[in-house]
C-alpha positions in Angstrom: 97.7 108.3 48.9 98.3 111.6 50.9 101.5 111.8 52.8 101.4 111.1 56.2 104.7 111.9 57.4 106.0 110.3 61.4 104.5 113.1 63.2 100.8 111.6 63.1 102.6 110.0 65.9 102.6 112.9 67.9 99.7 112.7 69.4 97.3 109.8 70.5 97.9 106.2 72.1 101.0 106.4 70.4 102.3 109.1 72.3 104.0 106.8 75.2 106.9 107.2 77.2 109.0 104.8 76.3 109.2 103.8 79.8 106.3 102.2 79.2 105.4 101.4 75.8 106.2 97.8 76.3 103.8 97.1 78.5 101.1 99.3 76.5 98.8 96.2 75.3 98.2 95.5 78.7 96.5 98.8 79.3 94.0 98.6 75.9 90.3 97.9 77.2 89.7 95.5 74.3 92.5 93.1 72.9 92.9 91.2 69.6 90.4 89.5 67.5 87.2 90.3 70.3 88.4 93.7 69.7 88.5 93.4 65.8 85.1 91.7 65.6 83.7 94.8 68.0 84.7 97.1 65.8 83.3 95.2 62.6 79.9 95.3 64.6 79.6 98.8 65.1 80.4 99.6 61.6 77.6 96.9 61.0 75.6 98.2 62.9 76.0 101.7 61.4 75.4 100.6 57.6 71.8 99.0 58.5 70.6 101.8 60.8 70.7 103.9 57.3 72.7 106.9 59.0 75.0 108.1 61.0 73.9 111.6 62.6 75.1 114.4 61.5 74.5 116.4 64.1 77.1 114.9 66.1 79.4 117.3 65.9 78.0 119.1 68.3 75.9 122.3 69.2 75.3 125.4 66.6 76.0 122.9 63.5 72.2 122.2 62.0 72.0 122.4 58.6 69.2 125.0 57.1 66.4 123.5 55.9 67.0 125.6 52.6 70.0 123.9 52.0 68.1 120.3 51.3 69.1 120.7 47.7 71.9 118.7 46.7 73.7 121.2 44.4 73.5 123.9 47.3 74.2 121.0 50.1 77.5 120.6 48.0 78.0 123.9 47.3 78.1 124.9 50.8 79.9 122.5 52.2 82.7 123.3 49.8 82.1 127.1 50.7 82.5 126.3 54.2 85.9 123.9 53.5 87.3 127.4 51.5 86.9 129.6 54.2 88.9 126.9 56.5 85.8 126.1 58.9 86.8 122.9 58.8 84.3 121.8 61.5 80.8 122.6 59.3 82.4 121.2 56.1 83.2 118.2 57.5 79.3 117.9 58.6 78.0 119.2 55.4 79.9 116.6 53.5 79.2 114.1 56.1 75.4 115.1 55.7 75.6 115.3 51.4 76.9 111.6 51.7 74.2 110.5 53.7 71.8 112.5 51.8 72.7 111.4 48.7 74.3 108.4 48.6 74.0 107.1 44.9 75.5 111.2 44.0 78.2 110.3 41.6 79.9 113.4 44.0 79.0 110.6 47.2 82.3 108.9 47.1 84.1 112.4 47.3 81.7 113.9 49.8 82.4 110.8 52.3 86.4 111.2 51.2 86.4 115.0 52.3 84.1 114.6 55.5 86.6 111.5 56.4 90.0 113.3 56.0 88.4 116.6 57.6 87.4 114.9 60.5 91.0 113.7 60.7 92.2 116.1 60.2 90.3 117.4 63.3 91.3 114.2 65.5 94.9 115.5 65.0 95.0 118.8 67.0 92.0 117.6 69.4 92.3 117.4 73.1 90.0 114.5 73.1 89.9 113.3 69.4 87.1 111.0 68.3 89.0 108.4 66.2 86.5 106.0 66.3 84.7 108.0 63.9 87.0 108.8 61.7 87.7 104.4 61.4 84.0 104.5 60.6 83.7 106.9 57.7 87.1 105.3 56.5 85.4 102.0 56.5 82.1 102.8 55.1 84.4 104.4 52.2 85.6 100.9 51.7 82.5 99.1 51.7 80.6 101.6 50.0 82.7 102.3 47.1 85.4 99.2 46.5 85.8 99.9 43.1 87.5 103.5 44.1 91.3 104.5 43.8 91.2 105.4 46.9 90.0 102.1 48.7 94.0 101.7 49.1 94.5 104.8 50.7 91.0 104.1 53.3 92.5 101.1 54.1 95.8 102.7 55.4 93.4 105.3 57.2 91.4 103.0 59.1 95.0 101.1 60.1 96.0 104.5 61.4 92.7 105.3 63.6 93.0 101.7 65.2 96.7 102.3 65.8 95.7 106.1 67.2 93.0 104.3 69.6 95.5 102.1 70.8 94.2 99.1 69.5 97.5 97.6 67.9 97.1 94.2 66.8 94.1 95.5 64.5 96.5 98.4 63.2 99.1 96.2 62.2 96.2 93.8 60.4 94.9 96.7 58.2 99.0 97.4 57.3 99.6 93.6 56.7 96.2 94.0 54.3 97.7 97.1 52.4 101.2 95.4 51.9 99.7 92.2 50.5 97.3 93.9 48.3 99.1 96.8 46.8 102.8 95.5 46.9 103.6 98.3 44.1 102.2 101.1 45.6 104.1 104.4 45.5 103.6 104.7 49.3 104.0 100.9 50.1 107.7 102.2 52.3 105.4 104.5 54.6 103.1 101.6 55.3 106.1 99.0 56.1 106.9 101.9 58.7 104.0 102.2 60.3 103.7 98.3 60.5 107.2 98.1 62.2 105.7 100.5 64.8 102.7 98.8 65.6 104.4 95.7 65.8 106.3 97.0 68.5 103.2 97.5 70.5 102.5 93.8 70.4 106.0 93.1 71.3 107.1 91.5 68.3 111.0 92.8 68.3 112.5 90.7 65.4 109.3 91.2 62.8 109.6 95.0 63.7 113.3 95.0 63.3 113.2 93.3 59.8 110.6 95.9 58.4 113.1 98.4 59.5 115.9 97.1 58.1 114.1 97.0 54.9 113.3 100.9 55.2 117.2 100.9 55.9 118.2 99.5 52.0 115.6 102.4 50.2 116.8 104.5 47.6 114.7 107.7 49.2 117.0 109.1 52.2 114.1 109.8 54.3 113.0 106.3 54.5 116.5 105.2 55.4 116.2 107.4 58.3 113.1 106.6 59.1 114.6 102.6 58.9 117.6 104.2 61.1 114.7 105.8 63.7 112.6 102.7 63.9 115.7 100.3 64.8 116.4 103.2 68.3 112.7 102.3 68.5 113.2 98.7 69.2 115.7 99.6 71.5 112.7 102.3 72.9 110.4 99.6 73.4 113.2 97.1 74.9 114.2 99.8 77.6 117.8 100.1 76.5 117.8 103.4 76.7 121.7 104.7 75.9 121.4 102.2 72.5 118.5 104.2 71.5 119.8 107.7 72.4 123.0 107.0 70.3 121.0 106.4 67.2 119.0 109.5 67.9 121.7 111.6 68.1 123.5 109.8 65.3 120.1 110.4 62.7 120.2 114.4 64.3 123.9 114.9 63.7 124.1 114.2 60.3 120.5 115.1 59.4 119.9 118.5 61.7 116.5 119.0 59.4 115.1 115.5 60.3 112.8 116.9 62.9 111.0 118.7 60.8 109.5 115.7 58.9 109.7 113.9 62.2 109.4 116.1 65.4 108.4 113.1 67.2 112.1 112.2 67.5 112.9 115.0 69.5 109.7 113.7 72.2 111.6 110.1 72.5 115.5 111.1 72.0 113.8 113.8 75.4 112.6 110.5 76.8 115.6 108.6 76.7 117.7 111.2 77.5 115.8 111.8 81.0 115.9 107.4 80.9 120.0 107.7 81.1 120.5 110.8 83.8 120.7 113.7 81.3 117.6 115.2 83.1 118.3 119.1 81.7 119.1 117.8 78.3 115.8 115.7 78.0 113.6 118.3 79.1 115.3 120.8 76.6 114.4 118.5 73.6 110.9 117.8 75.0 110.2 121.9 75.5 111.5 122.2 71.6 109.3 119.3 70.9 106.6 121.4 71.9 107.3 124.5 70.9 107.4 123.1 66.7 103.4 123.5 66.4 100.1 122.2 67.1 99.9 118.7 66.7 103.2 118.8 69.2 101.1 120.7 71.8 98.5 118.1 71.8 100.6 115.2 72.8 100.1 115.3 76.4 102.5 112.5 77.0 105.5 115.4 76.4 103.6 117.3 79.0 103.5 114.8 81.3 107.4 113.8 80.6 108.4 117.5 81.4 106.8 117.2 84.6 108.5 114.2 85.3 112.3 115.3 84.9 111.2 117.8 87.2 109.9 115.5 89.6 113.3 113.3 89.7 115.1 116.7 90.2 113.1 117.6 93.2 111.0 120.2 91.6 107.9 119.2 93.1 106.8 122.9 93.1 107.4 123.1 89.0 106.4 119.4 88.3 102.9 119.6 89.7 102.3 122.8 87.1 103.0 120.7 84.5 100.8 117.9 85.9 98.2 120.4 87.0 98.2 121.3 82.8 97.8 118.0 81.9 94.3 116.7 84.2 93.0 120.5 82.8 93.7 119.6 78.9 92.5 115.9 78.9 89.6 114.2 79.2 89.6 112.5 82.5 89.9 109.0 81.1 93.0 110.2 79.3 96.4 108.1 79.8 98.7 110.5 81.4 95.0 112.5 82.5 95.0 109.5 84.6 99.0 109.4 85.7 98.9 113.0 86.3 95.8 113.0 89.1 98.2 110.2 90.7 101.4 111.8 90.6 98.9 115.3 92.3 97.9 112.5 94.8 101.7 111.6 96.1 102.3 114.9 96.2 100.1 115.5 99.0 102.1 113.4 100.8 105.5 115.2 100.7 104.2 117.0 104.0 103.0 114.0 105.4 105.5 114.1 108.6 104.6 118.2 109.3 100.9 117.4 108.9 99.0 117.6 112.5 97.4 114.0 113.7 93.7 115.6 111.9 95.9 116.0 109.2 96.7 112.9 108.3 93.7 111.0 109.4 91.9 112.9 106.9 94.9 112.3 104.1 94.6 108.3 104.6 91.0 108.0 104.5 89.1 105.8 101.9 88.0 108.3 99.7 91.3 109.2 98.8 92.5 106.1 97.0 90.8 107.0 94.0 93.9 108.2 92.0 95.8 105.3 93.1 93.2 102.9 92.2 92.6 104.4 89.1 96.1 103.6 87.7 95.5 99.9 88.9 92.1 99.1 86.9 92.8 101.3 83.8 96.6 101.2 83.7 97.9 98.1 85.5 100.5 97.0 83.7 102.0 100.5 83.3 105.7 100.7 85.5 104.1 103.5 87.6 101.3 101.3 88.2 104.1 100.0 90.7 104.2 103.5 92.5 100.3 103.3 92.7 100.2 100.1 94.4 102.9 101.4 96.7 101.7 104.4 97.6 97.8 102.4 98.2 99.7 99.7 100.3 101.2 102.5 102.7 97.5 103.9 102.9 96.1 100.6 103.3 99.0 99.7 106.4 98.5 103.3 108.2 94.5 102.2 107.9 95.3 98.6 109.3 93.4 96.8 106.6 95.6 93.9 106.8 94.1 91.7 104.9 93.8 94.1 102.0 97.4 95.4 102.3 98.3 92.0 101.9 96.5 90.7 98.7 98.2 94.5 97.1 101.8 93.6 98.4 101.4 90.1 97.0 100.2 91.6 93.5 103.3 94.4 93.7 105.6 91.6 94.2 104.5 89.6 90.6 105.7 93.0 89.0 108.9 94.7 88.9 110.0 97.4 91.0 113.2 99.1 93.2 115.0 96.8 95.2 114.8 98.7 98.2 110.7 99.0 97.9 110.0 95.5 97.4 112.3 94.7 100.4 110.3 97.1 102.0 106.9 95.5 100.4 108.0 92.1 101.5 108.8 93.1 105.2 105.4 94.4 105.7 103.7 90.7 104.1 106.3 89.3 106.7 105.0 91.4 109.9 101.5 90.9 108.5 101.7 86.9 108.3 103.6 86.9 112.3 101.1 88.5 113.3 98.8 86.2 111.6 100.7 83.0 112.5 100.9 84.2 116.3 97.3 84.3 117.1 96.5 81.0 115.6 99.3 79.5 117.8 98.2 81.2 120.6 94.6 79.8 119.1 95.8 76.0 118.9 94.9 76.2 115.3 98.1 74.7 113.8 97.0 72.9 111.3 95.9 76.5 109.7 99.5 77.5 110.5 100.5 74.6 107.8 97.6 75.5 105.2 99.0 79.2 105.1 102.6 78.5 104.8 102.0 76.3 101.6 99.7 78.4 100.1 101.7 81.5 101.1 105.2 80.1 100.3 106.8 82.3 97.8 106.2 85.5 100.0 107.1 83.3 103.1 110.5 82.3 101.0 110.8 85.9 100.2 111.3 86.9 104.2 114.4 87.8 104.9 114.4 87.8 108.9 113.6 84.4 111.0 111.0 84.7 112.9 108.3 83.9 110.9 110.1 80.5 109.7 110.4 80.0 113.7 106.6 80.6 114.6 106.1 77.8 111.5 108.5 75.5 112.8 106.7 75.6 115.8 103.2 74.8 114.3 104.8 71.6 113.3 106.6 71.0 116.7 103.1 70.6 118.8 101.8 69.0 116.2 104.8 66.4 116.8 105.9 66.8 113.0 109.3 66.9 114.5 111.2 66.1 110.9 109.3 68.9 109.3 110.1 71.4 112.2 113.5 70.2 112.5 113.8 71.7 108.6 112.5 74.4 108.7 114.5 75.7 111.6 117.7 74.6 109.7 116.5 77.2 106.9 115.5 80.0 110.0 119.3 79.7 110.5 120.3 81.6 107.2 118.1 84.4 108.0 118.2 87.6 109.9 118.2 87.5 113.2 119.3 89.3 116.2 122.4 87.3 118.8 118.8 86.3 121.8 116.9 84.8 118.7 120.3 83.0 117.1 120.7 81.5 120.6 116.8 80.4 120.8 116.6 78.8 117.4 119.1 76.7 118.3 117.5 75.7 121.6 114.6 75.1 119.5 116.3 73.0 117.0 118.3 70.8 120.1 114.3 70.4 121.6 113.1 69.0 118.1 115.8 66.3 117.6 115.7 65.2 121.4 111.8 64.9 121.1 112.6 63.4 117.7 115.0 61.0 119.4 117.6 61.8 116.9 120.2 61.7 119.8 123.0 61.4 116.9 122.2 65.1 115.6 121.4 66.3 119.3 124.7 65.5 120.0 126.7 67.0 117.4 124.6 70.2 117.7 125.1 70.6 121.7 128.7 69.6 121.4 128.8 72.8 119.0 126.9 74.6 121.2 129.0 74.1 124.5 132.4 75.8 122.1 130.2 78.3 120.9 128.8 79.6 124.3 131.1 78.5 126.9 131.7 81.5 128.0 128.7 83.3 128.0 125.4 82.9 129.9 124.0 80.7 127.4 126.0 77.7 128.6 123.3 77.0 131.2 120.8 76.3 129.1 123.1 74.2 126.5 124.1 72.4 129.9 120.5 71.5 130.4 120.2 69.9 127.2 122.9 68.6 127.3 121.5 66.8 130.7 118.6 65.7 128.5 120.5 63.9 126.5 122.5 62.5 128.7 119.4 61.0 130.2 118.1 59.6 127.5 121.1 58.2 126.1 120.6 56.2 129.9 123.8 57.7 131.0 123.0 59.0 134.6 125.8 60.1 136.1 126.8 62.6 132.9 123.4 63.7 133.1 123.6 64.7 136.9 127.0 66.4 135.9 125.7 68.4 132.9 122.3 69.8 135.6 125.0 70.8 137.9 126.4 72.9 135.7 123.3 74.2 134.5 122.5 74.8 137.8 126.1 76.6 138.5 126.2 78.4 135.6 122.8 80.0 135.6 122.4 83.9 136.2 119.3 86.0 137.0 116.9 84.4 134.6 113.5 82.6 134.5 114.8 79.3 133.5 116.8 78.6 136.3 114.1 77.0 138.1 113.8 75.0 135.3 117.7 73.6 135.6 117.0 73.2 139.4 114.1 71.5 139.0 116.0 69.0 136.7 119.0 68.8 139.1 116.9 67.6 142.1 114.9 65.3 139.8 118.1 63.5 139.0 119.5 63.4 142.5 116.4 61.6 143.6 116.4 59.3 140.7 120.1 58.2 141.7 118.9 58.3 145.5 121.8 61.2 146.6 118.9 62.6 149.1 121.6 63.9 151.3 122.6 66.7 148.7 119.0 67.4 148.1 118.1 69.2 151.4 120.8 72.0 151.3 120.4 72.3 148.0 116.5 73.0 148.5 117.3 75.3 151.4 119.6 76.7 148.6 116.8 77.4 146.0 114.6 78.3 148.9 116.8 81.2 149.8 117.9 82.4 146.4 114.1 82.1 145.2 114.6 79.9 142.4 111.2 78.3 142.9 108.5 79.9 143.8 106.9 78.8 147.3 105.0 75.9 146.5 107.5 74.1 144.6 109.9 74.0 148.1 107.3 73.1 149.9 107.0 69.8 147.2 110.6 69.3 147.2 110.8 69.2 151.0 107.6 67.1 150.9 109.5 64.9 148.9 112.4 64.9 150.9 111.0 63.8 153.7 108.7 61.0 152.2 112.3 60.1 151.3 114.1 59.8 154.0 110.8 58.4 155.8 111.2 55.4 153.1 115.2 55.1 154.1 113.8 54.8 157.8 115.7 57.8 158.6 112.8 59.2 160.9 114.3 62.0 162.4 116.0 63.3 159.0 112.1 63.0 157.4 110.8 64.7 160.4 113.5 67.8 159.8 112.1 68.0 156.0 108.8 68.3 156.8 109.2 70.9 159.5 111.6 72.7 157.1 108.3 72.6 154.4 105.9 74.2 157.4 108.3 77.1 158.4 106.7 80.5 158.7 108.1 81.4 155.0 106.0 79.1 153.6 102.5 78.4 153.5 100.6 75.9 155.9 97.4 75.7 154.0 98.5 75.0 150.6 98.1 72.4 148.4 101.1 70.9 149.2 101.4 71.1 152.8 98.0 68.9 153.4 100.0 65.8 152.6 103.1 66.9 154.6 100.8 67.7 157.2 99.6 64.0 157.4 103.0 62.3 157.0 104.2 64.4 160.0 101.8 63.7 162.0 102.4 59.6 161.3 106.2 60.0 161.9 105.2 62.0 165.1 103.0 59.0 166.4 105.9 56.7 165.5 107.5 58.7 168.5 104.7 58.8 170.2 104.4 62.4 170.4 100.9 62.2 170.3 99.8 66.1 170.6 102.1 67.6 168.0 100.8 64.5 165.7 96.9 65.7 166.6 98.0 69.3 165.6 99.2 68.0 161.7 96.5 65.7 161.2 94.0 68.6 162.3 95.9 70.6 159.7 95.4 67.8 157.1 91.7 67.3 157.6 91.2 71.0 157.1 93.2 70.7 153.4 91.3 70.6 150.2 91.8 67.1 148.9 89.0 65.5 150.5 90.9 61.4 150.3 93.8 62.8 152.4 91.2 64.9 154.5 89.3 61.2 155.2 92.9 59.9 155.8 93.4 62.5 158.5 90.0 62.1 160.2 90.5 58.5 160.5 94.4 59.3 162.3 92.3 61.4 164.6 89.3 58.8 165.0 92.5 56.3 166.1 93.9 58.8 168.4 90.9 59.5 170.3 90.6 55.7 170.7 94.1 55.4 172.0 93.4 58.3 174.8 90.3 56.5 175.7 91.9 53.4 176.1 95.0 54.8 178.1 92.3 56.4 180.1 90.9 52.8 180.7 94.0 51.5 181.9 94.7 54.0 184.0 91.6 53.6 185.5 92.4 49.7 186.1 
């Protein structure tokens, strides 16, 4: 078996940050045995078709028709593998192979063409390591008999594991070790085992192939058993734990790197991982600087540019990135990361840029980088930055809906504390604003659908409102033990002093509705020590009122609206406490009180116009009812002054009882004046009423004309 030594790790899907490596599986296109049994049919595939072409490899590579002859066919390949033109000597052998396949020089043509294109795979920018699993696996079907089937089955292990497909490498190693315990290189396959069991996240089966490494008699394996333990730590993000066994191996080993440069990519990595931002970027720039197969691994690139981003370098960060979309193919891992991080850095200016600017920065067709990361690399950390960075895009847009369904999927992941508060305020304001036009719609059952289907995000909230827009969706629907508990949970969230003051309000309006006069109580009771002396009282006094009414207590009730009433300022609900107070004084029958205090009202504009003119309306029908004739007659005239309207609504009826309490007196013509009035209002009954009081005066004249006349 050749040596292959820890830098084949250099490049390919094994070239991770460490930042992310755990997560890497998620990322693979293809997964497990599906992928397994794909790669078996292709390689099926290939055997029956006969051939694989040749003339792959690309442009300028045909073979000479002279050169059909197998002795010259051979002869020239090796010619070309001599003068190190690696590229035509992998085809001619290739070619040779599929030429002649029963050539007792067949098994050694497929060999070469195998290991050459390898070796090409290695130092390419985009290496095609599919092919090289093929020829590998062909060598084993083709020739099983060989001594080198142990060493194709190692090779085909290491193309899966370079294609990223992990749980296939790590069956081709399990194969090797249970087929060829003795094998002189058996240490170097445990190794490679342990790392691609790391890739499927199995910790303790990696460790224990490790610490077997750790017990060889050969130092390099012990180091490599040292290495691969700081791995696990790699993989597990415990970043400091890894960099002391780097440095550890480095201290008392200063040559490792040379069979192992990959150590100084990840001891960068973790370096960078722990704050030591110069340091990190030092090893990674050595890293680079050992050879080729180091200047292929684009993940040390794109590493570099990222130390330079968390120092603020954007300038020298996005040169690095820049080198990175121009060396990869475009569906290339950090190919793909790079073209995002360009992305955000558009955005840097985004406050300086002119209002054209940034409508042309946030339009559609610039998600593309973002989106990228999310289908091909979704369970990659800075997938997290992507779906950020798309959910601001997707707010300034006002694609609610959208921005919603991304905030909800950026919220199953991990991320910064202060972003996913952020992420979680925006689902909030999205869902009030939801939650408010279907109250304002009537559409509260909806209003229950979304907040069981959209709990966790709802729980998530940290201000009150939107638990208080909820509790009201329950409270017109009369689910008054449901509303009352939701409010109790509003209370432990933000909210500013006005809101504190209305939840509360709220809560006192459930449990009276509720008729849970036992918790009404105890609340309003701490209510009236909490805002005694601020303008709040007035509307606990009114509740208090409330209460008081409908614990059939009267009197207190009367009390409690006086002080409502007294303690009110400036605001809207005072008319409310007024309207109360009168209420109760005509329910207890105090009508003397009720006149002054209407004038009261009147003059301070408590109620609007119409709303005196009812309460003196009422007044009077009062009084009228106490036979206090000339008290009712002073009501009503006080509900037809010039401040107040003698058409309205209201006045038709006080129009009519006027004019019956003027006829009582006999004051015949003022009487005739109101019920005119009255027959000219809109309700037509009290119009007819009127008409027939003027039908019965006209009758009257006539007949005091009769008499006269007698």
């Amino acid at each position: 078996m050749a040596m292959i030594d820890d830098s084949f790790a250099a490049s390919g899907s094994d070239a991770l940050p460490p930042a992310r490596r755990a997560s890497v599986r998620l990322s693979c296109p293809w997964s497990g045995r599906f992928n397994l049994l794909l790669a078996g049919l292709v390689v099926a595939c290939w055997l029956l078709s006969g051939s694989l072409s040749w003339a792959e490899s690309g442009p300028g590579t045909t073979i000479p028709e002279q050169a059909a002859g197998q002795e010259k066919l051979w002869n020239e390949a090796r010619a070309f593998a001599e003068t190190d033109d690696m590229a035509k000597a992998a085809l001619y052998f290739h070619h040779y192979w599929k030429t002649f396949p029963d050539s007792p020089r067949a098994a050694e043509a497929l060999w070469r063409a195998a290991s050459l294109y390898k070796d090409q795979a290695l130092s390419a920018e985009s290496p095609d390591w599919m092919r090289v699993m093929e020829l590998f696996h062909a060598y084993i079907v083709d020739f099983p008999d060989s001594p080198r089937v142990s060493d194709a089955y190692f090779e085909v292990g290491n193309s899966y594991f370079y294609m990223g497909f992990f749980r296939e490498a790590r069956n081709y190693y399990t194969l090797f070790l249970q087929q060829y315990p003795e094998h002189d290189e058996i240490m170097q396959v445990r190794y490679l085992r342990g790392r691609a069991l790391l890739h499927v996240g199995k910790f303790s089966r990696a460790r224990e192939d490790f610490a077997i490494l750790q017990r060889s008699k050969d130092r390099l394996y012990r180091l490599r058993g040292e290495a691969g333990q700081a791995y696990v730590h790699l993989f597990k993000g415990e970043w400091h734990d890894a960099l002391g066994i780097f440095k550890r191996i480095i201290n008392h080993n200063p040559d490792y790197y040379l069979v192992a440069p990959e150590i100084l990519r990840d001891m960068g990595v973790a370096s960078i991982r722990v704050g030591n931002v110069e340091e990190g970027r030092a090893q990674l720039l050595h890293y680079l600087n050992i050879g080729p197969r180091a200047q292929a691994d684009n993940e040390a690139y794109f590493e570099v540019a990222e130390s330079y981003l968390l120092q603020g370098l954007i300038d020298n960060a996005r040169v690095f990135y820049e080198l990175v979309v121009e060396r990869s193919n475009p569906d290339d891992r950090y190919a793909i990361l790079s073209t995002f991080r360009l992305a955000q850095y558009k955005a840097v200016n985004l406050d300086t840029m002119s209002e054209k600017q940034r409508l042309a920065f946030f339009k559609e067709n610039g998600d593309k980088p973002f989106q990228e990361v999310l289908d091909r690399l979704y369970g990659d950390p800075l997938a997290q930055e992507a779906r950020y960075s798309l959910l601001q895009r997707y707010l300034e847009r006002r694609q609610w809906d959208l921005a919603y369904n991304l905030g909800k999927s950026y919220l199953r992941y991990e991320g910064p504390e202060k972003e996913r508060d952020e992420v979680v305020d925006e689902l909030g304001a999205i869902l009030v604003a939801r939650i408010s036009k279907l109250l304002d719609e009537g559409r509260y059952d909806e209003v229950r659908a979304l907040y069981e289907r959209e709990y966790p995000t709802i729980a998530a909230y940290k201000k009150a409102e939107l638990l208080m827009l909820i509790g009201q969706a329950y409270e017109r629907e009369t689910l008054y033990d449901q509303a009352s508990v939701i409010y109790y949970r509003a209370l432990g969230l933000e909210m500013d002093d006005q809101r504190k003051k209305e939840l509360y309000f709220r809560r006192a309006e459930v449990y009276l509705a509720n008729q849970d006069l036992k918790s009404a109580q105890r609340l309003l009771k701490y209510l009236r020590r909490l805002y005694q002396e601020e303008a709040a009282i007035a509307e606990v006094n009114w509740l208090s009122g409330r209460l008081r009414q409908q614990q059939e207590r009267p009197e207190d009730a009367l009390e409690f609206y006086k002080m409502a009433v007294e303690s009110a300022g400036q605001g809207e609900r005072r008319g409310v406490y007024a309207d109360s107070y009168l209420r109760q004084l005509f329910s207890l029958g105090q009508l003397d009180r009720v006149a002054d205090l209407v004038a009261m009202f009147h003059a301070g504009e408590w109620l609007p116009a119409e709303e005196i003119q009812y309460w003196y309306g009422r007044l009077g029908l009062g009084l009228a009812g106490q036979g206090r004739q000339a008290a009712a007659i002073a009501a009503y005239n006080r509900a037809l002054t010039d401040a107040l309207p003698e058409k309205s609504a209201e006045a038709q009826p006080i129009h009519l009882h006027l004019g019956d309490l003027l006829v009582n007196q006999r004051r015949y013509e003022e009487a005739v004046k109101h019920y005119r009035l009255a027959k000219d209002g809109q309700d037509d009954r009290l119009a007819r009423m009127a008409e027939a009081r003027l039908n019965e005066n006209r009758i009257r004249e006539t007949m005091a004309d009769v008499d006269a006349m007698l």
